[in-house]
MIVEXVEX-560671 format. One line per 2 residues: number of its first residue (from 1); their letters; for each residue y, x, z of C-alpha. Coordinates in nm, 2 decimals. Each point is the difference from the previous one (the first is absolute). Layout:
NUM = a = Y:X:Z ~ ...
//
This chain:
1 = xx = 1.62:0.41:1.29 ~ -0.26:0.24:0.19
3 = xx = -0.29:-0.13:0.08 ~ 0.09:0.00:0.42
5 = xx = 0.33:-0.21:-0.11 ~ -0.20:-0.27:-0.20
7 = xx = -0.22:-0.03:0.23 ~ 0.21:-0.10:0.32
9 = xx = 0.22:-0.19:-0.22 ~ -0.31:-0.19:-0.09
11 = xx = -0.12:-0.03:0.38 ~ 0.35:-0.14:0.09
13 = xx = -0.01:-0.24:-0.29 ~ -0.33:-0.13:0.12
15 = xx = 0.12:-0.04:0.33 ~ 0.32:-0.21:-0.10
17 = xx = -0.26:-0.24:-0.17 ~ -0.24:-0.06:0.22
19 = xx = -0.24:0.16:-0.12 ~ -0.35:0.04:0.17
21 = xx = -0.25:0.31:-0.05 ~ 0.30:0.19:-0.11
23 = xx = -0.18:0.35:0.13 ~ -0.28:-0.07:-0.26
25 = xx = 0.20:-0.07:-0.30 ~ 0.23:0.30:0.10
27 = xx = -0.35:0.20:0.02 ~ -0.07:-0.10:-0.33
29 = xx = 0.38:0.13:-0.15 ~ -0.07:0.29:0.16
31 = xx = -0.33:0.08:-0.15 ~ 0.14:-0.12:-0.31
33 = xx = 0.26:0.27:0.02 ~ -0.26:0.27:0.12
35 = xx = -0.21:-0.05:-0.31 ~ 0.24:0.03:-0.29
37 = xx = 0.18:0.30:0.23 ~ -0.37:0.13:-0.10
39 = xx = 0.00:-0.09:-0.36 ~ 0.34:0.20:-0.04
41 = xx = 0.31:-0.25:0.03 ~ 0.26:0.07:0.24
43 = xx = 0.09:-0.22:0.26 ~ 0.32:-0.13:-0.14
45 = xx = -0.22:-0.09:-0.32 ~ -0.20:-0.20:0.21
47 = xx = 0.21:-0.22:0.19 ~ 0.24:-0.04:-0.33
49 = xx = -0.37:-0.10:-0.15 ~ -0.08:-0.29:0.28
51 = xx = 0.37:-0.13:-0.01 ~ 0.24:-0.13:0.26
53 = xx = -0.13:-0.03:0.37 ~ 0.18:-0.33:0.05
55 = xx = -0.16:-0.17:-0.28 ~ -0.38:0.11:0.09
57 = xx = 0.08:-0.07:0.38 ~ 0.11:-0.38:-0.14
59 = xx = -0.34:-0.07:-0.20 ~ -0.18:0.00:0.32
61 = xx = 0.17:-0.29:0.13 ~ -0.19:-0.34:-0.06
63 = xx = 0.07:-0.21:-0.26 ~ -0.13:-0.30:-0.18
65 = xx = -0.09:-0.32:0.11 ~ -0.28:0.07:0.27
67 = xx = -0.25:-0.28:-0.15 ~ 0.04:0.12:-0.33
69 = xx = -0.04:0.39:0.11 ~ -0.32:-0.10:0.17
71 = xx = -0.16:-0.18:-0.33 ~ 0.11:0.33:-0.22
73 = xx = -0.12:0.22:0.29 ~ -0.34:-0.18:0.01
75 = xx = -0.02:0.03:-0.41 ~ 0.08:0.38:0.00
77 = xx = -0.25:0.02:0.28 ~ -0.28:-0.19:-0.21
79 = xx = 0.11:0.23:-0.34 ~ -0.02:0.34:0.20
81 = xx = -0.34:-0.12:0.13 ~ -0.16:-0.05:-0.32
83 = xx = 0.17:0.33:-0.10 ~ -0.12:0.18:0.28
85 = xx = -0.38:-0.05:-0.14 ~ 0.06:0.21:-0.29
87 = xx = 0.21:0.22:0.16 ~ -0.28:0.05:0.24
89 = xx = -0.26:0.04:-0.23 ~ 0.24:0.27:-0.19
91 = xx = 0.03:0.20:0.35 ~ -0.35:-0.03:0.05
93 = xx = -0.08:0.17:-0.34 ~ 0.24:0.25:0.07
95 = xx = -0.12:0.08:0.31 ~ -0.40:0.01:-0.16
97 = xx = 0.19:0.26:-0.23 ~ 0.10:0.23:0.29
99 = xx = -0.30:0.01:0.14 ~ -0.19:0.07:-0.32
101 = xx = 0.29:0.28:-0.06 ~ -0.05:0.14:0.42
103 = xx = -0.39:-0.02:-0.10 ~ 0.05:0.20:-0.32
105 = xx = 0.15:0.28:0.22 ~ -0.21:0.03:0.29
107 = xx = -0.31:0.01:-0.26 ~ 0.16:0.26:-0.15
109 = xx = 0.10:0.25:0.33 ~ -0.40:-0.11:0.06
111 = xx = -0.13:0.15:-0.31 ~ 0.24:0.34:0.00
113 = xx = -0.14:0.03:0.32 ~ -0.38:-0.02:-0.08
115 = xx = 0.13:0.23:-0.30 ~ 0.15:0.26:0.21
117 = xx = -0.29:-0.02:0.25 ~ -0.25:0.03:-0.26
119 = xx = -0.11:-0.34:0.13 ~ -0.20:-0.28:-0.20
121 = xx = -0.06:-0.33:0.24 ~ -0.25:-0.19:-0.19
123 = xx = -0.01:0.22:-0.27 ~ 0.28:-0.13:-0.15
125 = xx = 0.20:0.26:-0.06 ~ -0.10:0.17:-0.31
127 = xx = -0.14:0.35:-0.03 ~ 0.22:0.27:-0.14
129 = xx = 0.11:0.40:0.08 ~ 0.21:0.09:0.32
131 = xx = 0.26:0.11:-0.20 ~ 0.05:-0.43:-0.17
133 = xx = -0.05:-0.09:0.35 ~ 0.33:0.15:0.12
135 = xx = 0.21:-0.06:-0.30 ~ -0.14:-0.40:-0.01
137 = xx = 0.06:-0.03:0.36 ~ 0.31:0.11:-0.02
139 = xx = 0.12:-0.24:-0.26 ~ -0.15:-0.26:0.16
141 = xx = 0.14:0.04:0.34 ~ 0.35:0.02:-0.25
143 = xx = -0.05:-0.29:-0.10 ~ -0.10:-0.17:0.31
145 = xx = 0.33:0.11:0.17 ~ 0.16:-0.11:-0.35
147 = xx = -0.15:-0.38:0.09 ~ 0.11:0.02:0.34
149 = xx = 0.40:0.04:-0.07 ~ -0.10:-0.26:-0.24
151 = xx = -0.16:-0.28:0.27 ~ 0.34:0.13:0.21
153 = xx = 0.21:-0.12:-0.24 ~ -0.16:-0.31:-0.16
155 = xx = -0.05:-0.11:0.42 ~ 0.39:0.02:0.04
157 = xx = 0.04:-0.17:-0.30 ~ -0.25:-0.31:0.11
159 = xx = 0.21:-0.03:0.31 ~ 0.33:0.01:-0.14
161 = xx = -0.12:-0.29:-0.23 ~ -0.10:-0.16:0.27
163 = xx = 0.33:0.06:0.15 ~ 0.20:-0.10:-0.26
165 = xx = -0.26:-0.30:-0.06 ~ 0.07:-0.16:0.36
167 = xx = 0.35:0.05:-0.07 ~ -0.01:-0.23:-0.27
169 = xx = -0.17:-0.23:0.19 ~ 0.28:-0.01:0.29
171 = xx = 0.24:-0.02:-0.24 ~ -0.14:-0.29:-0.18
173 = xx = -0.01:-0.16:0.32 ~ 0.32:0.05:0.10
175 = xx = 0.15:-0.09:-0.33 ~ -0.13:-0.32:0.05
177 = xx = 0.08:-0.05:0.32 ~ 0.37:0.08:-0.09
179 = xx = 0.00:0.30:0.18 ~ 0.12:0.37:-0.09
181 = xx = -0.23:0.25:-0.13 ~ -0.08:0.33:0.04
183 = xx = -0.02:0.30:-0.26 ~ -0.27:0.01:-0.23
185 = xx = -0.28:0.29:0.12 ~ -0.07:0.26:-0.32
187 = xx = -0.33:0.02:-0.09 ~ 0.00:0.36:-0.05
189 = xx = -0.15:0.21:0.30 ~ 0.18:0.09:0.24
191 = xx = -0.09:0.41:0.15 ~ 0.19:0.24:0.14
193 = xx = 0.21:0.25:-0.27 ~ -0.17:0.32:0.20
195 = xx = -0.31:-0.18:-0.03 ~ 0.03:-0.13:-0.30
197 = xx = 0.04:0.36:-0.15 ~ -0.30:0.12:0.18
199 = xx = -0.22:-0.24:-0.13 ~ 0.13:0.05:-0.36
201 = xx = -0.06:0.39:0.07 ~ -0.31:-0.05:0.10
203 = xx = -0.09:-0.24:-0.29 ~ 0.11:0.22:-0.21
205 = xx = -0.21:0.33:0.09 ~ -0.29:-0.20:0.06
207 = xx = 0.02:-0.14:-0.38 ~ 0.05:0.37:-0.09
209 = xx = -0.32:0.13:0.20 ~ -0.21:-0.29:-0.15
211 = xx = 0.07:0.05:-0.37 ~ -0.03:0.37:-0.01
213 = xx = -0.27:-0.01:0.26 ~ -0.18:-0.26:-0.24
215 = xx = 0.06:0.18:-0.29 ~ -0.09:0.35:0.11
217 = xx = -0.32:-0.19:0.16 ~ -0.15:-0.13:-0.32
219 = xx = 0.11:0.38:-0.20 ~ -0.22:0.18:0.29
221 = xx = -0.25:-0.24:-0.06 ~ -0.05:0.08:-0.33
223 = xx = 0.01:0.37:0.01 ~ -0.23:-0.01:0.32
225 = xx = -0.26:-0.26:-0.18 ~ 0.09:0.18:-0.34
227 = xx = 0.01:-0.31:-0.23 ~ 0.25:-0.29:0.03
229 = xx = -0.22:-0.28:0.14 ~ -0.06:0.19:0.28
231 = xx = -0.09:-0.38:0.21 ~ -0.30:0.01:-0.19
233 = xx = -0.09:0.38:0.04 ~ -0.03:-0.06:0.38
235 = xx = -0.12:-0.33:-0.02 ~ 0.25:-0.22:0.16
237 = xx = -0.13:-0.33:-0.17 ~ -0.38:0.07:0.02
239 = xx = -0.01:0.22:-0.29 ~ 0.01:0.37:-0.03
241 = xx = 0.01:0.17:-0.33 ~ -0.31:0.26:-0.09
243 = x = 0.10:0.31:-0.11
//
Protein backbone atom coordinates (compact mmCIF):
# COMPACT_ATOMS: atom_id res chain seq x y z
CA UNK A 1 0.00 0.00 0.00
CA UNK A 2 1.57 3.55 -1.05
CA UNK A 3 1.51 5.88 1.21
CA UNK A 4 -1.47 8.21 -0.83
CA UNK A 5 -3.64 4.68 -0.68
CA UNK A 6 -3.22 4.30 3.18
CA UNK A 7 -3.85 7.39 3.73
CA UNK A 8 -7.41 7.92 2.15
CA UNK A 9 -8.31 4.58 3.20
CA UNK A 10 -7.55 5.84 6.63
CA UNK A 11 -9.60 9.22 6.10
CA UNK A 12 -12.62 7.19 4.93
CA UNK A 13 -12.27 4.79 7.83
CA UNK A 14 -12.32 7.80 10.16
CA UNK A 15 -15.20 9.09 8.58
CA UNK A 16 -17.40 5.85 8.78
CA UNK A 17 -16.72 6.10 12.65
CA UNK A 18 -17.36 9.17 13.53
CA UNK A 19 -14.45 10.28 14.13
CA UNK A 20 -13.70 13.99 15.11
CA UNK A 21 -10.28 15.89 14.38
CA UNK A 22 -9.68 13.38 11.69
CA UNK A 23 -7.49 16.09 9.59
CA UNK A 24 -4.99 16.21 12.62
CA UNK A 25 -4.54 12.55 13.20
CA UNK A 26 -4.32 12.18 9.25
CA UNK A 27 -1.57 15.13 9.61
CA UNK A 28 0.20 13.16 11.99
CA UNK A 29 0.25 9.67 9.56
CA UNK A 30 1.39 11.78 7.15
CA UNK A 31 4.33 13.13 8.89
CA UNK A 32 4.85 9.86 10.22
CA UNK A 33 5.31 8.64 6.69
CA UNK A 34 7.48 11.77 5.60
CA UNK A 35 10.01 10.95 8.33
CA UNK A 36 10.94 7.33 7.84
CA UNK A 37 10.62 8.21 3.74
CA UNK A 38 13.75 10.27 5.13
CA UNK A 39 15.41 7.61 7.19
CA UNK A 40 15.35 5.26 3.99
CA UNK A 41 12.14 2.96 4.09
CA UNK A 42 9.94 2.83 1.22
CA UNK A 43 6.53 3.71 1.42
CA UNK A 44 5.14 0.28 1.11
CA UNK A 45 7.47 -0.57 4.21
CA UNK A 46 5.82 1.97 5.97
CA UNK A 47 2.29 1.39 5.85
CA UNK A 48 3.02 -2.62 6.03
CA UNK A 49 4.95 -1.28 9.32
CA UNK A 50 1.72 0.80 10.93
CA UNK A 51 -0.72 -2.12 9.86
CA UNK A 52 -4.28 -2.18 8.63
CA UNK A 53 -6.10 1.18 8.16
CA UNK A 54 -9.37 -0.28 9.47
CA UNK A 55 -8.08 -1.37 12.61
CA UNK A 56 -6.16 2.06 13.61
CA UNK A 57 -9.33 4.04 12.20
CA UNK A 58 -11.37 1.65 14.96
CA UNK A 59 -9.05 2.53 18.08
CA UNK A 60 -10.21 6.08 17.91
CA UNK A 61 -13.64 5.28 18.64
CA UNK A 62 -14.62 5.62 22.52
CA UNK A 63 -14.65 2.92 24.68
CA UNK A 64 -14.87 2.10 28.30
CA UNK A 65 -17.24 2.94 30.76
CA UNK A 66 -17.15 6.93 30.73
CA UNK A 67 -16.85 7.17 34.76
CA UNK A 68 -14.27 4.82 34.88
CA UNK A 69 -12.25 6.51 31.72
CA UNK A 70 -12.48 9.74 33.61
CA UNK A 71 -10.88 8.31 37.09
CA UNK A 72 -7.96 6.55 34.84
CA UNK A 73 -7.77 9.83 32.80
CA UNK A 74 -7.36 11.93 36.00
CA UNK A 75 -4.61 9.25 37.34
CA UNK A 76 -2.53 9.37 34.10
CA UNK A 77 -2.99 13.11 34.29
CA UNK A 78 -1.63 13.27 38.05
CA UNK A 79 1.41 10.53 36.94
CA UNK A 80 2.48 12.72 33.75
CA UNK A 81 2.45 15.78 36.06
CA UNK A 82 4.85 14.53 38.49
CA UNK A 83 6.78 13.24 35.49
CA UNK A 84 6.73 16.31 33.68
CA UNK A 85 9.00 17.96 36.71
CA UNK A 86 11.95 15.88 35.90
CA UNK A 87 11.34 15.91 32.52
CA UNK A 88 11.50 19.54 32.78
CA UNK A 89 14.39 19.91 34.72
CA UNK A 90 16.20 17.31 32.08
CA UNK A 91 15.16 19.90 29.11
CA UNK A 92 16.25 22.69 31.08
CA UNK A 93 19.81 21.10 31.50
CA UNK A 94 19.87 20.30 28.08
CA UNK A 95 19.00 23.51 26.97
CA UNK A 96 21.88 25.18 29.75
CA UNK A 97 24.09 22.70 27.60
CA UNK A 98 23.35 24.38 24.24
CA UNK A 99 23.89 27.49 25.29
CA UNK A 100 27.19 26.72 26.94
CA UNK A 101 28.04 24.75 23.55
CA UNK A 102 26.58 28.25 21.14
CA UNK A 103 28.80 30.26 23.77
CA UNK A 104 31.82 28.04 23.25
CA UNK A 105 31.63 28.93 19.48
CA UNK A 106 31.00 32.50 19.38
CA UNK A 107 34.07 32.90 21.93
CA UNK A 108 35.92 31.13 19.72
CA UNK A 109 35.01 33.21 16.01
CA UNK A 110 35.78 36.25 18.87
CA UNK A 111 39.21 35.28 19.56
CA UNK A 112 40.28 34.14 15.68
CA UNK A 113 39.19 37.36 15.05
CA UNK A 114 41.30 39.49 17.58
CA UNK A 115 44.05 36.86 16.28
CA UNK A 116 43.75 37.69 12.73
CA UNK A 117 43.38 41.44 13.52
CA UNK A 118 46.28 41.49 15.65
CA UNK A 119 43.78 42.57 18.35
CA UNK A 120 44.10 42.11 22.19
CA UNK A 121 40.80 43.61 24.12
CA UNK A 122 41.91 43.71 27.64
CA UNK A 123 45.09 42.32 27.06
CA UNK A 124 43.80 39.11 27.08
CA UNK A 125 44.98 37.74 24.21
CA UNK A 126 48.45 36.62 24.67
CA UNK A 127 51.55 37.91 22.96
CA UNK A 128 53.06 35.90 20.27
CA UNK A 129 54.61 36.34 16.34
CA UNK A 130 52.30 37.23 13.34
CA UNK A 131 53.09 34.24 11.83
CA UNK A 132 51.15 31.99 15.40
CA UNK A 133 48.61 34.54 15.08
CA UNK A 134 47.36 33.37 11.65
CA UNK A 135 47.87 29.63 12.07
CA UNK A 136 46.01 29.92 15.85
CA UNK A 137 43.30 31.88 14.45
CA UNK A 138 42.76 29.75 11.97
CA UNK A 139 42.25 26.74 14.05
CA UNK A 140 40.28 28.45 16.31
CA UNK A 141 37.79 29.90 13.91
CA UNK A 142 37.90 25.78 12.81
CA UNK A 143 36.81 24.91 15.62
CA UNK A 144 34.34 27.49 16.32
CA UNK A 145 32.48 26.48 13.02
CA UNK A 146 33.19 22.74 14.30
CA UNK A 147 30.87 23.84 17.54
CA UNK A 148 28.46 25.41 15.55
CA UNK A 149 27.32 22.22 13.34
CA UNK A 150 27.50 20.79 16.74
CA UNK A 151 24.81 23.31 18.66
CA UNK A 152 22.84 22.65 15.06
CA UNK A 153 22.57 19.22 15.74
CA UNK A 154 22.27 18.79 19.53
CA UNK A 155 19.25 21.81 19.00
CA UNK A 156 17.36 19.38 16.60
CA UNK A 157 17.93 16.78 18.75
CA UNK A 158 16.33 18.75 22.05
CA UNK A 159 13.29 19.40 19.96
CA UNK A 160 12.73 16.13 18.59
CA UNK A 161 12.89 14.88 22.27
CA UNK A 162 10.62 17.19 23.00
CA UNK A 163 8.59 15.95 20.19
CA UNK A 164 8.66 12.60 20.83
CA UNK A 165 8.24 13.53 24.71
CA UNK A 166 4.69 15.22 24.23
CA UNK A 167 3.84 12.34 22.17
CA UNK A 168 4.11 10.16 24.94
CA UNK A 169 2.23 12.37 26.92
CA UNK A 170 -0.89 12.37 24.34
CA UNK A 171 -0.62 8.99 24.06
CA UNK A 172 -0.76 8.18 27.74
CA UNK A 173 -3.76 10.24 27.74
CA UNK A 174 -5.43 8.77 25.28
CA UNK A 175 -4.67 5.24 26.34
CA UNK A 176 -6.44 6.02 29.30
CA UNK A 177 -9.07 7.58 28.01
CA UNK A 178 -9.71 4.47 25.74
CA UNK A 179 -8.95 6.23 22.77
CA UNK A 180 -6.60 5.37 19.69
CA UNK A 181 -3.04 6.53 19.57
CA UNK A 182 -0.86 7.93 17.44
CA UNK A 183 2.74 6.73 16.23
CA UNK A 184 5.49 7.09 18.51
CA UNK A 185 7.86 10.42 17.41
CA UNK A 186 11.85 9.09 17.09
CA UNK A 187 14.01 10.83 19.05
CA UNK A 188 16.63 11.08 16.58
CA UNK A 189 16.87 14.59 14.67
CA UNK A 190 15.12 15.13 12.15
CA UNK A 191 17.19 17.46 8.96
CA UNK A 192 17.03 17.47 5.57
CA UNK A 193 19.38 14.60 3.63
CA UNK A 194 20.88 17.66 1.39
CA UNK A 195 21.36 19.35 4.57
CA UNK A 196 22.24 16.84 6.50
CA UNK A 197 25.30 16.17 4.11
CA UNK A 198 26.37 19.75 4.18
CA UNK A 199 26.61 19.97 7.67
CA UNK A 200 28.53 16.67 7.91
CA UNK A 201 30.84 18.19 5.06
CA UNK A 202 31.31 20.98 6.73
CA UNK A 203 32.01 19.23 10.16
CA UNK A 204 34.20 17.36 8.75
CA UNK A 205 36.71 20.01 6.98
CA UNK A 206 36.43 22.18 9.88
CA UNK A 207 37.77 19.12 12.29
CA UNK A 208 40.43 18.75 9.59
CA UNK A 209 41.58 22.64 9.59
CA UNK A 210 41.50 22.55 13.45
CA UNK A 211 43.82 19.59 14.13
CA UNK A 212 46.35 20.38 11.48
CA UNK A 213 45.95 24.01 12.11
CA UNK A 214 46.59 23.22 15.90
CA UNK A 215 49.33 21.11 15.35
CA UNK A 216 51.19 23.07 12.80
CA UNK A 217 50.49 26.11 15.34
CA UNK A 218 52.32 24.75 18.40
CA UNK A 219 55.50 23.22 15.73
CA UNK A 220 55.84 27.10 14.48
CA UNK A 221 55.83 27.99 17.83
CA UNK A 222 58.61 26.24 18.71
CA UNK A 223 60.86 26.88 15.88
CA UNK A 224 59.85 30.61 16.02
CA UNK A 225 60.50 30.84 20.05
CA UNK A 226 63.34 28.16 19.53
CA UNK A 227 62.69 25.97 22.63
CA UNK A 228 59.57 23.87 23.29
CA UNK A 229 57.88 25.89 26.08
CA UNK A 230 57.61 28.61 23.96
CA UNK A 231 54.31 30.07 26.47
CA UNK A 232 56.91 30.84 28.80
CA UNK A 233 59.48 32.39 26.28
CA UNK A 234 56.86 35.19 25.49
CA UNK A 235 55.42 35.31 28.63
CA UNK A 236 51.91 34.28 28.38
CA UNK A 237 51.44 33.46 32.18
CA UNK A 238 53.53 36.39 33.70
CA UNK A 239 56.76 34.81 33.16
CA UNK A 240 59.26 35.11 30.44
CA UNK A 241 62.35 33.11 30.38
CA UNK A 242 66.00 35.11 30.49
CA UNK A 243 68.20 34.17 27.94
Amino acid sequence: MTRNEFLSKLADELKKNNIGEIDDIISEYDQHFAFKLADGFSEEEIAAKLGNPVLIASQFESIGDENNSRGRKAAAIIGLGLLDIFAGAFFILLSAWEAIMAAFSLCGAVIAFSLFGSISPWSLIPNMPRLAEIVFGLSLSSLSVLTAVGCIYFAAFIRQLMRSYRRFHENTIAIASGRGILPTVTISPKISSRFNRRLRTIALISLILFTTCFVLGILVSMILSGTLEFWHTWGWFGYQAVN
